[in-house]
Each structure stands twice: as C-alpha cells, then as structure tokens.
C-alpha positions in Angstrom: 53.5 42.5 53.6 51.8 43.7 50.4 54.1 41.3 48.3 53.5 38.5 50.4 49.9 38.9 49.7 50.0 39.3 45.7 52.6 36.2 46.1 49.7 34.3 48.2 47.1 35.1 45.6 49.5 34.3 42.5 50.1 30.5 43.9 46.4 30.2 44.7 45.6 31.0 40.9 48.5 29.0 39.8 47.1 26.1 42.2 43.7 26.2 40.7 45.0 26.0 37.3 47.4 22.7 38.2 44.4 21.4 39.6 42.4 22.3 36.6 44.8 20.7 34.4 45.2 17.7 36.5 41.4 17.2 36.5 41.3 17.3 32.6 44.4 15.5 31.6 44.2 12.6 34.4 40.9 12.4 36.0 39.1 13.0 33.0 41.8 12.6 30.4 40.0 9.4 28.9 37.1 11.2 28.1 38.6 14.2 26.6 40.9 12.0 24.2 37.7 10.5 23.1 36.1 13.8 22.4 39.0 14.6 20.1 39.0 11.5 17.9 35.8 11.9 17.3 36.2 15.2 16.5 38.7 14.4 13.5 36.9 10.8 12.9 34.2 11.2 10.5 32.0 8.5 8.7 31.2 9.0 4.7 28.1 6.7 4.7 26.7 4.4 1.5 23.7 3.2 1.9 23.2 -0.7 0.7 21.4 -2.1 -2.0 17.5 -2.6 -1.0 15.5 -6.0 -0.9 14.3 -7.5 -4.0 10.0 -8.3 -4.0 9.3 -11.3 -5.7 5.7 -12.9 -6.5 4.9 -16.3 -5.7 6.2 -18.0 -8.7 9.7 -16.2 -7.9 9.0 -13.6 -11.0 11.0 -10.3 -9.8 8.3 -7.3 -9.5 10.9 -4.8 -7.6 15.2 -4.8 -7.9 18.1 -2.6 -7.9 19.6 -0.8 -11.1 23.2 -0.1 -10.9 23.4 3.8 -11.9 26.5 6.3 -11.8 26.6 9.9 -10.3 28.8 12.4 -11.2 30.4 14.4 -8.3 33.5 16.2 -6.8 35.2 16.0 -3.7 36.0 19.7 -2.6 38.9 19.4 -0.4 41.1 17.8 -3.6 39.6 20.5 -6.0 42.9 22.4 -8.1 40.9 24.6 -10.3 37.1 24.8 -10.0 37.3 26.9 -13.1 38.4 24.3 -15.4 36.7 21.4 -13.8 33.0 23.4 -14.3 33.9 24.2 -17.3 34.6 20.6 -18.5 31.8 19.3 -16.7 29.6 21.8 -18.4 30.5 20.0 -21.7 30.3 16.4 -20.6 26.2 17.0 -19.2 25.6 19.6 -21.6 24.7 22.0 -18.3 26.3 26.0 -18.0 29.5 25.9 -15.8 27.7 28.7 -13.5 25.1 26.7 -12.5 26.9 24.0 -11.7 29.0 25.7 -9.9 25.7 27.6 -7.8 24.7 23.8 -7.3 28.3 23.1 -6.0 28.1 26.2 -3.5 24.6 25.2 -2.5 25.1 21.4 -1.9 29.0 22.2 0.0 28.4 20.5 3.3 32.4 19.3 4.1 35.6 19.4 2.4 35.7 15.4 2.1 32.1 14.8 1.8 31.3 14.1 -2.5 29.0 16.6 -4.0 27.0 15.4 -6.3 26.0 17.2 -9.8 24.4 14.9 -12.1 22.6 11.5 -10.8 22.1 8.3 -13.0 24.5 9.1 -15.8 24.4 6.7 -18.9 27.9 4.0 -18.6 29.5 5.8 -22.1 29.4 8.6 -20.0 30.6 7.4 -17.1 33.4 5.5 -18.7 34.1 8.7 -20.5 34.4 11.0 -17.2 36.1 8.2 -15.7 38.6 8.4 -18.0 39.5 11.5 -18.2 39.0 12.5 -14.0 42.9 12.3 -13.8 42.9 15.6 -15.1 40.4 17.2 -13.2 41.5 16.8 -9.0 38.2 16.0 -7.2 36.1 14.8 -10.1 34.5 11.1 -9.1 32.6 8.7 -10.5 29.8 7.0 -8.0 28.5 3.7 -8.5 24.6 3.7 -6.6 21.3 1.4 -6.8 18.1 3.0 -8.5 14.8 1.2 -7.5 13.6 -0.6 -10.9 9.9 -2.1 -11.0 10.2 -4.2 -14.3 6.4 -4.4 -14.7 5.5 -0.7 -14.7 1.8 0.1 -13.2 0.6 -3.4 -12.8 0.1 -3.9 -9.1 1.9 -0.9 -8.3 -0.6 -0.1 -5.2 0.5 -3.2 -3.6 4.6 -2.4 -4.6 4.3 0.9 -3.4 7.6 3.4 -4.5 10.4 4.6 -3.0 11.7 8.6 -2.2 14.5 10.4 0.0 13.6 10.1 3.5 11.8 13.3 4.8 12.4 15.3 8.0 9.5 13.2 9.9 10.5 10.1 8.8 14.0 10.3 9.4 13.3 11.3 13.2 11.0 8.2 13.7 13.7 6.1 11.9 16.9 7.4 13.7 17.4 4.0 15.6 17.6 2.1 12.4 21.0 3.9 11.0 19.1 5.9 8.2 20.5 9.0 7.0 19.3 12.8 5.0 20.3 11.2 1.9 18.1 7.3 2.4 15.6 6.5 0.4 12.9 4.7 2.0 9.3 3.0 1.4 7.0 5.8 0.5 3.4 3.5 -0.1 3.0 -0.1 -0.5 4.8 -3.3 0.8 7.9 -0.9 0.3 6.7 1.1 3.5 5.2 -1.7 5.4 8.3 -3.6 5.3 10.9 -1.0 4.8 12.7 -1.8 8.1 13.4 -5.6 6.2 14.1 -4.1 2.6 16.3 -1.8 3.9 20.2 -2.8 3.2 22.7 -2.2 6.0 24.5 0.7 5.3 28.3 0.9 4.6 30.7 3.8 4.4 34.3 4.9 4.3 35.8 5.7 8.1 38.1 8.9 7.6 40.3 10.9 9.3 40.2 15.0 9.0 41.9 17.7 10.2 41.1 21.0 12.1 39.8 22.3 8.6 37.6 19.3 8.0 40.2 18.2 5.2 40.8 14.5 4.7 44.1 13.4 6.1 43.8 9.6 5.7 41.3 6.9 4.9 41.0 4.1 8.0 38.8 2.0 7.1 36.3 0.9 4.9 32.7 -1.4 5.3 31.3 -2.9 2.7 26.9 -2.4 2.5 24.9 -5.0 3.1 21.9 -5.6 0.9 18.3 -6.0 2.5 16.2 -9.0 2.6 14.2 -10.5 0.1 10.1 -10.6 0.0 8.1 -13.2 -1.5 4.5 -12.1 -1.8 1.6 -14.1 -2.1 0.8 -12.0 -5.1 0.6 -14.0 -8.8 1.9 -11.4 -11.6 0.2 -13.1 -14.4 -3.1 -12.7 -12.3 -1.7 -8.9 -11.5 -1.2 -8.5 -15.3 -4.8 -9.8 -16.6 -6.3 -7.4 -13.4 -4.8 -4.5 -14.7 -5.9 -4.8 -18.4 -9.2 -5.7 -17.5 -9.7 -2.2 -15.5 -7.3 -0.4 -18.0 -10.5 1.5 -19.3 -12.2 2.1 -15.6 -11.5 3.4 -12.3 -11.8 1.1 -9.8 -10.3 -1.9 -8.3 -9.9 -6.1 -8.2 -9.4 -8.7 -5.8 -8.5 -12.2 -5.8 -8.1 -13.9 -2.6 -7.2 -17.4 -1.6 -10.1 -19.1 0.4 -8.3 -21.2 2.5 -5.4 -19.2 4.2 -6.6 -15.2 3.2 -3.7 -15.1 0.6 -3.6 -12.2 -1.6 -3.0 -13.0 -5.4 -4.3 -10.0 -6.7 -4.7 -6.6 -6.2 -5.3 -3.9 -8.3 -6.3 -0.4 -7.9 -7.3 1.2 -11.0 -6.1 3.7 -12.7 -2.6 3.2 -11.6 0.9 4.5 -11.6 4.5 3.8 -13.0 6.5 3.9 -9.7 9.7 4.0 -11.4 8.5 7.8 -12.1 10.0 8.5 -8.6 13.0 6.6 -8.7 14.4 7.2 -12.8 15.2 10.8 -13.6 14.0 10.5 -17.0 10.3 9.9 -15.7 10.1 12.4 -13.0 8.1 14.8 -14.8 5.0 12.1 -14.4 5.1 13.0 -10.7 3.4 16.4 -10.7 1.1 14.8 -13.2 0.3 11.7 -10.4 -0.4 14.3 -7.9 -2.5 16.7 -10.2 -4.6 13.8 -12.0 -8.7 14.5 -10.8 -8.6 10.8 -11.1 -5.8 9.7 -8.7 -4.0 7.3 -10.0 -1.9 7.4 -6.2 -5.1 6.2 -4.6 -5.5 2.4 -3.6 -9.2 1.7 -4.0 -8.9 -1.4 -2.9 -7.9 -0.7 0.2 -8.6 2.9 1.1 -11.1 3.8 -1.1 -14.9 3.7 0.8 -17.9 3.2 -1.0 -21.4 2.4 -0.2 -21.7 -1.4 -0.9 -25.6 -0.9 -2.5 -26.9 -4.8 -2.9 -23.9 -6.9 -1.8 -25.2 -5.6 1.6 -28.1 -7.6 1.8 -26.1 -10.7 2.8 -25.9 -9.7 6.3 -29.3 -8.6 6.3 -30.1 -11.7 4.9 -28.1 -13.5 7.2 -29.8 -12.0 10.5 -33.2 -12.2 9.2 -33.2 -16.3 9.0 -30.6 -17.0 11.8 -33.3 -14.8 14.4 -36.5 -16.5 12.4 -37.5 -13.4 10.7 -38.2 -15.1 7.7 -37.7 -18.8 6.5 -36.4 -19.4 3.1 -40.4 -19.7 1.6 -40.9 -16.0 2.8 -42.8 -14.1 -0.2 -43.3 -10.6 -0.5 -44.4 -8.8 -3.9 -42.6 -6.6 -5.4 -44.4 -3.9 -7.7 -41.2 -1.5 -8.4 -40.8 0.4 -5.5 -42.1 0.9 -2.1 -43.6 4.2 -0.4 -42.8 5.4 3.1 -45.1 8.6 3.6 -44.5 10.3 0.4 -41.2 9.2 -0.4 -40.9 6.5 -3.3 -38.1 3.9 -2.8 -37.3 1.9 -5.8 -36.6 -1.3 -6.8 -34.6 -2.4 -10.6 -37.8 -4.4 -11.9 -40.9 -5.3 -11.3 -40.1 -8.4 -9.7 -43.9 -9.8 -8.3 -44.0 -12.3 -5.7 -40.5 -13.2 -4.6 -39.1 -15.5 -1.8 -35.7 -15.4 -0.5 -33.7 -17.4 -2.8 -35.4 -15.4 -6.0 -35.0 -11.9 -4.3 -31.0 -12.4 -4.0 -30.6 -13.8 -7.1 -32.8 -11.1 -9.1 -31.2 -8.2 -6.3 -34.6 -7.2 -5.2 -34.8 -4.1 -3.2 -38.5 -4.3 -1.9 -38.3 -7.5 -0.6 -35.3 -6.5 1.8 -37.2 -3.2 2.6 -39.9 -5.5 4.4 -36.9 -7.7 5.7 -35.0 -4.9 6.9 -37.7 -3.2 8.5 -38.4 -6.8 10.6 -34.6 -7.2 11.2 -34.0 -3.4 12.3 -31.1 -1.6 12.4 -29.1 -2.5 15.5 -29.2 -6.1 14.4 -28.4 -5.6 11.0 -25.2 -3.1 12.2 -24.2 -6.0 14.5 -24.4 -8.6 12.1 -22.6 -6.7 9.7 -20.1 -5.9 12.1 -19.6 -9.6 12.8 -18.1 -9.6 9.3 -15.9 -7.0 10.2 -17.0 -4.0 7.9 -16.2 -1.2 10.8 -12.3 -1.9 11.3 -9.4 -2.9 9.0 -9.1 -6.5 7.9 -5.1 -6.2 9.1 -4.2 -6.5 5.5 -0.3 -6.1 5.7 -0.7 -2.5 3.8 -0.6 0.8 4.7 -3.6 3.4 4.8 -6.2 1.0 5.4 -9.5 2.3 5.4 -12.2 0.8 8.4 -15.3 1.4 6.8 -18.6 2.9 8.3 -21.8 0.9 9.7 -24.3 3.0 11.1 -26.3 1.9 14.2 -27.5 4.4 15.9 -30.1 7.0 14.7 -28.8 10.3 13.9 -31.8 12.5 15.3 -33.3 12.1 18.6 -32.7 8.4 19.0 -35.7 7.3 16.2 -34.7 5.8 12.8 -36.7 6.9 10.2 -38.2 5.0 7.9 -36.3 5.9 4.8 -33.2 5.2 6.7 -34.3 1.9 7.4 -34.6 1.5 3.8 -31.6 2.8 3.0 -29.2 0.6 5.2 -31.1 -2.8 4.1 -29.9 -2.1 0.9 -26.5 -1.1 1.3 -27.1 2.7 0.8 -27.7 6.0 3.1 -24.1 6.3 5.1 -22.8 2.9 4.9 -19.1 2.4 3.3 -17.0 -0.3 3.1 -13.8 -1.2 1.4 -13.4 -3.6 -1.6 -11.6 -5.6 0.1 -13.4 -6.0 3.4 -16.2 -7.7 0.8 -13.8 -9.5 -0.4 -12.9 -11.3 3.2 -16.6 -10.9 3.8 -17.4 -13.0 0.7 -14.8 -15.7 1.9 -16.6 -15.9 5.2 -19.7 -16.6 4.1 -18.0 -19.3 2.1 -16.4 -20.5 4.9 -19.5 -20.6 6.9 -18.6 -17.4 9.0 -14.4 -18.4 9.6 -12.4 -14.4 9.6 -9.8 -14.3 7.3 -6.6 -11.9 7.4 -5.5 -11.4 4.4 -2.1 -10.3 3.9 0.2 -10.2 0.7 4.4 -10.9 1.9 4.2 -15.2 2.8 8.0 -14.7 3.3 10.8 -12.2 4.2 14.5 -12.9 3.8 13.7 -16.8 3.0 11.4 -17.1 6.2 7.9 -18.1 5.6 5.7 -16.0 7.4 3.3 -18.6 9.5 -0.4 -18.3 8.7 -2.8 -19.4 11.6 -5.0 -22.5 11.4 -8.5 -22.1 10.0 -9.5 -23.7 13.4 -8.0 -20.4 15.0 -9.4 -17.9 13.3 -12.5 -15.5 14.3 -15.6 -17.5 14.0 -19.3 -15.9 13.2 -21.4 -18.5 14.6 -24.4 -19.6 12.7 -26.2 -22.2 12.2 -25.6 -24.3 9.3 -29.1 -23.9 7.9 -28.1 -20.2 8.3 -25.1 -20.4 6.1 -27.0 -23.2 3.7 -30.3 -20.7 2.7 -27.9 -17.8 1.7 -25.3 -19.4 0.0 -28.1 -21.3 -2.2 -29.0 -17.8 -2.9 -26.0 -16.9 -4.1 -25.5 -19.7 -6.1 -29.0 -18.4 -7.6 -27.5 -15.0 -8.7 -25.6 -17.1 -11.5 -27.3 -20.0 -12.0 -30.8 -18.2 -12.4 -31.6 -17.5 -16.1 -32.6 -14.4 -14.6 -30.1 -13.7 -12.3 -28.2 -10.6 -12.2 -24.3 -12.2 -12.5 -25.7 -14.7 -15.2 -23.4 -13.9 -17.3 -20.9 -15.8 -15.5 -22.2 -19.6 -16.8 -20.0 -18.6 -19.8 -17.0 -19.3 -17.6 -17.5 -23.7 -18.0 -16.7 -26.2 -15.2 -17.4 -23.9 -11.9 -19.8 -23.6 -9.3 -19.9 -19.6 -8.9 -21.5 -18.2 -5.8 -22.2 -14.1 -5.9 -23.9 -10.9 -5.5 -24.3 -8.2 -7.5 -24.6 -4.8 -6.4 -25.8 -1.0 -8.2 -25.0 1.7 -5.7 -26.0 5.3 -5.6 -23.2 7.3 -5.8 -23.1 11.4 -5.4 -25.2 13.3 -7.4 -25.5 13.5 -10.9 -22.6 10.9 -11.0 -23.2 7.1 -12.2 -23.7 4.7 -9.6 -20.9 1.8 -8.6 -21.0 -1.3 -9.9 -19.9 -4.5 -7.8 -19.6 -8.3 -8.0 -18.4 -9.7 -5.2 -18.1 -14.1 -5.2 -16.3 -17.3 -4.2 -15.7 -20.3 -6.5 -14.4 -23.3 -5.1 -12.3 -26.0 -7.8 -9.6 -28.8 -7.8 -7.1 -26.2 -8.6 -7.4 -23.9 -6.2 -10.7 -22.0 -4.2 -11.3 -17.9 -4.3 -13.1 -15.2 -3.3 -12.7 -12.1 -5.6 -14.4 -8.6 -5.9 -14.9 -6.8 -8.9 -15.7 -3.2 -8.1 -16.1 -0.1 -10.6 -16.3 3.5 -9.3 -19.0 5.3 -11.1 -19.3 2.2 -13.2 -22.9 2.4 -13.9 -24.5 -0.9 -13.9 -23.6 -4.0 -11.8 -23.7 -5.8 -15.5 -20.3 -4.2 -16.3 -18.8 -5.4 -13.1 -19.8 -9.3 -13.7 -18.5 -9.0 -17.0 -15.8 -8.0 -16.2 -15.4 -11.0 -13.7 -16.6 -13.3 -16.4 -13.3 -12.0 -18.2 -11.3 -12.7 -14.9 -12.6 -15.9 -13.9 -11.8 -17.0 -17.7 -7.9 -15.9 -17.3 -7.6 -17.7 -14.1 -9.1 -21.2 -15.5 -6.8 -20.3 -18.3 -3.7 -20.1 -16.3 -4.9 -23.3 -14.4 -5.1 -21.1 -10.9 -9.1 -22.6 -11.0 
C-alpha cells in the first residue's frame, strides 16, 4: 500500500515535469529559442559620420575629420604584458596606467577598448603595422567634429560632446548610444535629430563567456543630412572682428523673409576645443571665464533696451492722439518728480517729436509717457513681441520682461513711469527681439520669425508669405511720423547715429540707445536700424554690454554697414 503511494507521487512529479518540458520546448519553444540568440547575438555599434552646416554661399562652417583610436580587443589578447609595454612606447604613456585604463574601461570580451583617441596617421600607420605582433591591438578609423572658422559665429554653430545620462534617456528612440556624441548648443542641438548619421555596427556572435565566436554580419553608417543656413560667413567674419575688442553681440537680418545672416555673440569660443584633444584644456577656461564666452547675447542675454524703447511709446502716443507730430515740450536737462531728479543727455530746449527721437530726448518722453501710461505702453510693446521668444530656430531663447502692472498696491509711481518710457527700471529685452522689432516698424507692423537653417538634407525649409505673417495694425500715418523720426536720428546734423552718413548711397533709419546698467558699471550702448537698397534690405542691431555710450555702438555699425556695401550684400 505504502509503495503504491510513493509510486503515485513519483509519476505525479514526473508528470509535472513532462508537462513542464512540453510547455517550454513546444508551447513556448519559439520564444525561448529567441531568448537564446539573442543571448549570444550581440551588436558592436559605429556611429556615422554627422551632417555637414554650410552657409548660404555653400562655404562649409562645420564637417567631419577622419581621426584614428588606438584600442584592443580583450578576448584576442596573448600577453597583456608585452602589448602595454609596447603601447607604452608608441604614446609615450607608463604601461601601468594603461593597463588601470584597460581594467577600468573592460565592459566585454569583444567589445574594443580604447586607450588613446585621435592619434596622428604616422602613428597609426606605424601601430598598424606592427599589430600583427601584438593579438588584440586595433587601429580605429572615427569622425572628429572640425569647425574650420574657429569662434566666428560659433553661438549659432553650437559644439558637439558625448551624450549624457539625461540626454541619452530622452533620445533612446532615435538609436543613440553611451558613446554618441550629440549637439550640445547651437544649430548642432536644435537639429541634432537631422545631423545625426545612422549608425552602423558589426553583428557578432559570442559564447557563454561573452567571447567572439564569429562575425555575421556587417552595416555600413550612414552619414546625416546636410544644413544650409541663411547665415553669410563673410558677414559672420566682419561681425566678429568688429566686437573682437567688446562684449556684446550683432545682428543682421533680412527684411523681407526674417532671414538670419548674421549673428554674433561676443566674446566667443573655439568649439573645436570640445571636439580635438589637443584644445581641451580651453574648456575649463570657457567655463571659468567672468566674461562667458559660452553665453549667446544675442539671444539669451537680457538687457534693459534704455532709448530704443521709445518707439513703442512713440508709436502709442500718436496712433491714440496723444500727441501729433508738432507736439513741443522743453527740455531743460532733466525732470523732477517730488524730489527725485530724472535726467536727460543735453539740454535739448523746445523739442517736437521728430527732433526728440532723433536727438534721444528723455524729457520729452517723460511727458509722453506719463500721457500714454503704462498699460498701453506694455501693450504696445507687447504687440512687438518683447515678452516671448521670436521662435528663432536656437536653443535657450530668452522672452524678455515688460512690466505692466504696478509692483505696490496697484499705483505706479511716478519715477516708474519715468523709467519704462525710457526703456529703463525692469524692462529687458533681447538683441534680437529689437532686431525683429526694428524690421516691423519697417514693415509697417508685419512679425517676422527669424530663423537661421533655409534647408536640411537638400529641402528648403518654406518661409510663410509676408501676407501671413502677424500684423500690428496701425495706421499709416502711425508708421509714417516715427519712421521720419528715425530717419532723423541719422540724417540730423545733430542726431545721435549721425555718424552713419559716412556709409554713401543709403537711406538709414535708427535709434540709438544709452542704458543704465548695474551699479558702478558702464551703461549699454545700442543702435538698432533698417536700411532698405537695390541689393538687398536689413534690419541689424548693434549692442555693447557695458559699452558706455550709444556713440560706440553706431560706430561700430558705421563699420558694418561699410563691409556689407563692400561685399555688395547692400
């Protein structure tokens, strides 16, 4: 009875085990092969070359250098003795550190390690050479980022570095891997997903060990697409020289389509410090420098816009009939609210509207300001979009602040007042939201977007009708009065951009403007203008960050304005 039982309970393990196995190897068989090969499939990835940038004229501003890597395959390593020791001699590094570099780097037996990146070709012929000798040694061909023109422009270029944790868990879908180097700043961020080549890679098979057994198959990489900016070098070139002395930044914009052809943020960077080995010590130095050279002031720097402000103030006060162009007020230096003093630059006397823009009067727009108040000017202002991004195709874009509300118990003050219809107190904008501000008023109120790729992988990027775009509606009296005034700020004898009837042949429209900075630092200096010609029709901004007076800004312009009719762009 007893041996029945154990023999009952024997056959019902036995039972559960054929089932077991039935329901692994036939039921589920498929799925459990699968699991094996993948097991002993792996794929050695190489990623593919990146996208060239090229500017307009098809000059090459970003490519690929072919560099070689020294590294060793561990599974096919005889003596790692002999092989450190060798390779100690060829980089001139101690055979125990490269072997602590080995050790630390180890992540499979087929998987290269490598020891020494961008090696010079004698070298790598060398090695090659002799690598017969030494099982596992390898030489690796790979692409280095190259930017042939150095730090000019490199805020709109951007740089390249190794993918970090974050990014590679946003970028997972996209077939990026630990060792991908992607767009860190620039157009290289903002159209990484384009530049990016399709990666490659050699399909092995390993055993239990994680030892290569055989090679099956092998994919070529695919290089990424090609970007044509809207970006001119030569202007780039002449940008950067002309702010190589000043911090600060330039714009040159294309009036009828919000084409970028310059941008330069000042003082700048070598991004091929963070691609070539032999400049990497300039990194720290990038990231240390008080004055940093990383930042784009162009379009994430935010400063108040002091005098170039009182275009939408001047703007609102005749569109509402706050004024008419024959308005006077005097100006005797300054203006007194209680016991504060508010200045102006000059003793200007009597002043209407035309003379008070072109001389950058501050008194007159206190009295104009004070009629116009502060919610309309904030909402005119706003109109011209300097409280959000102009959707410039870069990255960190800065929005700007325009205050319209009192701070304190619903009442503006009077200095306050002041203070915004000048462009001071806490208003900041972004050079180049005056610069798309300036091209409005020049395109009697029409919202440009500017944007600096026109093309990616030999598509042109479509640009929407002037017809389409954002209007501010004005009248055309409205747009008339104020852009006479500008005219005025060159054309006057006295004016404060005079200086700019050196450049011959143009009609220059533009404001100047001298804003207070922090304390016990020089104010900013601005020009912001429009020129139409034959050749071509711009808005540009000129803007220097603790630059002192707005007189070094419009020289500077002059300067610019005199390169460009040189190169026949106006």
């Amino acid at each position: 009875m007893r041996l029945n039982l154990i023999q009952s309970v024997i056959f019902f393990f036995l039972g559960l085990i054929v089932c077991g196995l039935f329901y692994m190897q036939v039921i589920h068989g498929g799925y459990y092969h699968r699991q094996s090969m993948n097991n002993r499939i792996r794929v050695v990835p190489i990623d593919g070359p990146r996208g060239r940038i090229l500017d307009r004229n098809g000059i090459v501003l970003a490519d690929n250098r072919l560099v070689f890597h020294v590294g060793v395959v561990p599974q096919d390593v005889e003596d790692k003795n002999a092989l450190f020791e060798y390779l100690g001699q060829m980089l001139d590094k101690s055979p125990d550190l490269l072997g602590r570099q080995f050790q630390r780097k180890e992540v499979a037996p087929f998987a290269p390690v490598i020891l020494a990146q961008d090696i010079s070709r004698e070298l790598a012929v060398k090695i090659e050479e002799e690598k017969f000798i030494y099982p596992g040694l390898i030489v690796q061909q790979g692409y280095e980022r190259y930017y042939p023109f150095n730090d000019a422009g490199a805020h709109v270029l951007g740089y390249v570095g190794k993918i970090d944790e974050d990014e590679m868990e946003d970028n997972q879908q996209y077939g990026y891997t630990p060792l991908s180097f992607v767009g860190k700043t620039g157009v290289e961020k903002t159209y990484d997903a384009f530049l990016q080549g399709e990666p490659g890679g050699r399909e092995i098979e390993v055993d239990s060990r994680g030892t290569q057994v055989r090679l099956l198959g092998l994919k070529d990489p695919l290089e990424g697409k090609d970007l044509v900016l809207t970006i001119d070098q030569r202007v780039q070139n002449a940008a950067q020289e002309l702010l190589r002395d000043h911090k600060g930044g330039i714009v040159v914009m294309d009036l009828t389509n919000g084409d970028i052809m310059s941008l330069v943020s000042s003082p700048s960077y070598d991004p091929n410090a963070f691609s070539d080995k032999n400049k990497n010590e300039n990194i720290t130095s990038y990231f240390n420098d008080p004055s940093k050279p990383l930042f784009n002031r162009t379009v994430s720097g935010q400063y108040p816009p002091g005098s170039v402000f009182k275009i939408p103030v001047a703007l609102a006060a005749i569109q509402l009939h706050k004024i008419t162009p024959a308005t006077t007020y005097d100006c005797p230096g300054y203006m007194m609210v209680g016991k504060r003093r508010f200045g102006c630059s000059h003793v200007h006397g009597v002043q209407d509207l035309n003379a008070a823009l072109a001389h950058s009067c501050n008194v007159y727009f206190f009295h104009v300001g004070q009629l116009v108040t502060p919610p309309i000017i904030g909402a005119f202002a706003k109109a011209f979009g300097l409280n959000r991004r102009t959707g410039v195709d870069l990255p960190f874009e800065a929005k700007g602040n325009i205050v319209t509300k009192a701070s304190e118990g619903g009442v503006w003050y009077g200095g306050d007042v002041l203070n915004l219809s000048i462009g001071q107190g806490k208003t900041l904008t972004t050079p180049l939201q005056l610069t798309v501000m300036m091209a409005a008023v020049a395109n009697n109120g029409v919202i440009l977007r500017p944007r600096v790729v026109k093309a990616v992988g030999g598509n042109e990027i479509p640009v929407m009708d002037l017809s389409k775009r954002p209007l501010i509606r004005l009248r055309d009296q409205t747009w008339r009065v104020v852009q006479e005034g500008l005219k005025a700020v060159v054309d006057d004898p006295e004016g404060t951009g005079h200086d700019l009837k050196e450049v011959p042949g143009l009609d220059i429209y533009g404001k100047t403007g001298t804003a207070q900075s922090a304390p016990n630092k020089p104010n900013h200096a601005w020009f912001v203008g429009y020129t139409r010609s034959s050749k071509g029709n711009i808005a540009f901004c000129v803007f220097l960050e603790y630059g002192g007076s707005s007189e070094n800004s419009v020289k500077i312009a002059r300067d610019l304005l005199l390169k460009l009719r040189s190169l026949q762009i106006i």
